[in-house]
C-alpha positions as CSV (number, residue, x, y, z in Angstrom):
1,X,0.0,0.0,0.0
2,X,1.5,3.3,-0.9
3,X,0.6,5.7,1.7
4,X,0.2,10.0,0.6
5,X,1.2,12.4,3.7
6,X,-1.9,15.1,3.8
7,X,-0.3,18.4,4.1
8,X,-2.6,20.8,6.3
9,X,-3.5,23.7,4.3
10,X,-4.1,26.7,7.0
11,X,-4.3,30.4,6.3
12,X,-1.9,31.7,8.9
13,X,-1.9,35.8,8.5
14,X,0.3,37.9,10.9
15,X,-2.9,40.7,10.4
16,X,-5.8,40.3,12.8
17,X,-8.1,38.0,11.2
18,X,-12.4,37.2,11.6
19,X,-13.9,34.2,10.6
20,X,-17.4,33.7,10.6
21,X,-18.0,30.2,10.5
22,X,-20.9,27.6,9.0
23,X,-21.1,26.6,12.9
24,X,-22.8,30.1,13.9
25,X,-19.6,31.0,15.2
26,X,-17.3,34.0,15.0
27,X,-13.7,33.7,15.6
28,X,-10.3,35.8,16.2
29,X,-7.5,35.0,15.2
30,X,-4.3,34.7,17.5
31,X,-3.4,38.0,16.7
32,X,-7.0,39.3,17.4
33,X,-6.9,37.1,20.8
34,X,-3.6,38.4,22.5
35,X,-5.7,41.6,23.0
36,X,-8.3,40.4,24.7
37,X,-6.3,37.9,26.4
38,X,-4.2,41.0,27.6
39,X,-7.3,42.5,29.3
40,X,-8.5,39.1,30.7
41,X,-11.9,39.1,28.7
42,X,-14.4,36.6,29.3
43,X,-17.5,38.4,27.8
44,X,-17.5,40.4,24.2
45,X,-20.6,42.2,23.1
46,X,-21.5,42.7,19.7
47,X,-22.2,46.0,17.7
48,X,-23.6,46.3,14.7
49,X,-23.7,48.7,12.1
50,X,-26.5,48.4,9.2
51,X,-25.1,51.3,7.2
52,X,-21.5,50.0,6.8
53,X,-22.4,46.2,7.3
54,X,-19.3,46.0,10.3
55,X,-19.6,44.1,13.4
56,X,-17.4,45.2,16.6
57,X,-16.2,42.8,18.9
58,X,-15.9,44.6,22.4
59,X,-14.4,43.3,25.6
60,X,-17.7,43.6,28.5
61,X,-18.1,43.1,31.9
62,X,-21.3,42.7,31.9
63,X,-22.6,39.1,32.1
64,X,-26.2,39.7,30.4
65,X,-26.8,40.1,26.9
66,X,-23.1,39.4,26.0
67,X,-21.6,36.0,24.7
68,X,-18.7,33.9,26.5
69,X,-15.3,34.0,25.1
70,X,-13.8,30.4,24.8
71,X,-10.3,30.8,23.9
72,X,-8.2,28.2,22.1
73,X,-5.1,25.9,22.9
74,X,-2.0,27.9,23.5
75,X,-3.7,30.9,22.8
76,X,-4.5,30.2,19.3
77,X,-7.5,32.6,19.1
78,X,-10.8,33.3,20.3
79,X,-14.5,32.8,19.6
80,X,-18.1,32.5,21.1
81,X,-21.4,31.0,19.6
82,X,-23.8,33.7,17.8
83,X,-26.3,32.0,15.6
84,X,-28.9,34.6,16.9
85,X,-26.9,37.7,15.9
86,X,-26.1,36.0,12.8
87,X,-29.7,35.4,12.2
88,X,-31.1,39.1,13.5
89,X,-28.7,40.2,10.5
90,X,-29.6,38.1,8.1
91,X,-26.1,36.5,7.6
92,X,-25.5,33.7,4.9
93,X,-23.6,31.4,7.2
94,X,-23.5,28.3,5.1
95,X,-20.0,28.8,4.5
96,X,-17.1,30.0,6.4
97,X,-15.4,33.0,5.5
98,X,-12.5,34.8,6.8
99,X,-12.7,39.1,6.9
100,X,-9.5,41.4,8.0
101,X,-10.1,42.8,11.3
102,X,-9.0,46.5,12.6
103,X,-8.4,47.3,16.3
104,X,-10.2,50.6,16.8
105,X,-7.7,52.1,19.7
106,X,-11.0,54.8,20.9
107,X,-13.7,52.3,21.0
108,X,-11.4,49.8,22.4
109,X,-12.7,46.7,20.0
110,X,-12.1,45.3,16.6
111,X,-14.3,45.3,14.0
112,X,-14.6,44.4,10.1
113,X,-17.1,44.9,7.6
114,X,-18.9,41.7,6.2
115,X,-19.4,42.3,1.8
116,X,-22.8,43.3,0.9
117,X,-23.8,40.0,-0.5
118,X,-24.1,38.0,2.6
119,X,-26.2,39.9,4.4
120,X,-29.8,40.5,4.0
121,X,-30.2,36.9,2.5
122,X,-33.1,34.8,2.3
123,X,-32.9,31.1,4.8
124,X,-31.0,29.1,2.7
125,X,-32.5,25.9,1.6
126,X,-32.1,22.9,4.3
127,X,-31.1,25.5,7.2
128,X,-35.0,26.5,8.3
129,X,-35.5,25.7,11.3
130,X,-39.1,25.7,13.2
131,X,-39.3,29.3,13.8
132,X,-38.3,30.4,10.6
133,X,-35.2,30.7,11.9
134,X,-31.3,29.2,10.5
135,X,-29.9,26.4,12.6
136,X,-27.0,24.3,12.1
137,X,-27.6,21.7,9.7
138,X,-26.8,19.1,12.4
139,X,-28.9,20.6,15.1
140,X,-31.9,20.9,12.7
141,X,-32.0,17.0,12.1
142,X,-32.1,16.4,15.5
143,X,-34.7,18.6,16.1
144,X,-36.7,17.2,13.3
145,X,-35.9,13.8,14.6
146,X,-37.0,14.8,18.3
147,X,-40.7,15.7,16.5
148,X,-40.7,13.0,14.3
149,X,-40.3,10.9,17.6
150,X,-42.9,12.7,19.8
151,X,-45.2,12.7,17.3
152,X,-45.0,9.4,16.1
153,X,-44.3,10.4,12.6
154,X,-42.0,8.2,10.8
């Protein structure tokens, strides 16, 4: 058997770096991360701006209405869950995608802009979930299989 070594293809930029991923996820990269690491962050709230289309990412202290950071191995980066902001702005998040990040020094977050043509976009087909809503491919499934169950459909 003649056995092929898989080479790991990973973006690796020395600029700070968000991803927005298929998983409902936004991430930072390490770059992005040593700044929040710095301050000891454990909550980030959101901010959104319709006109430009540009999410901030702001270290809180507040516990309500923000989303837990989850840092990675060794400092690799950051990230937190957000299918429901993703959802209140219509993202397409059936892909991942990857957007330069800026630190903004006087609002003491980073932000990027997200390109016109993911925003604003219909449910894509296979990501409905009951309330009209995107889930997760996986986690719609389930759902549907916990109804089917309940109900006794087949």
């Amino acid at each position: 058997m003649a056995w092929e070594v898989f080479e790991r293809d990973r973006v690796v930029s020395g600029e700070p770096t968000a991803t927005i991923t298929k998983m409902g996820r936004i991430s930072l990269n390490k770059i992005a991360a040593l700044t929040f690491a710095d301050k000891k962050a454990e909550y980030a709230e959101l901010l959104w701006d319709k006109e430009t289309h540009s999410v901030g990412v702001r270290n809180s202290e507040k516990k309500k209405g923000v989303f837990r950071l989850s840092y990675g191995d060794n400092g690799n980066g950051v990230g937190f869950s957000c299918s429901t902001f993703l959802n209140y702005i219509r993202y397409d998040w059936t892909q991942s995608r990857n957007f330069p990040a800026q630190w903004d020094a006087s609002e003491q977050m980073f932000f990027f802009q997200i390109p016109a043509e993911h925003i604003g976009k219909p449910v894509p087909e296979g990501y409905q979930g009951r309330r009209g809503t995107v889930m997760r491919a996986d986690r719609r499934n389930r759902a549907e299989s916990k109804d089917n169950a309940n109900t006794g459909a087949v």
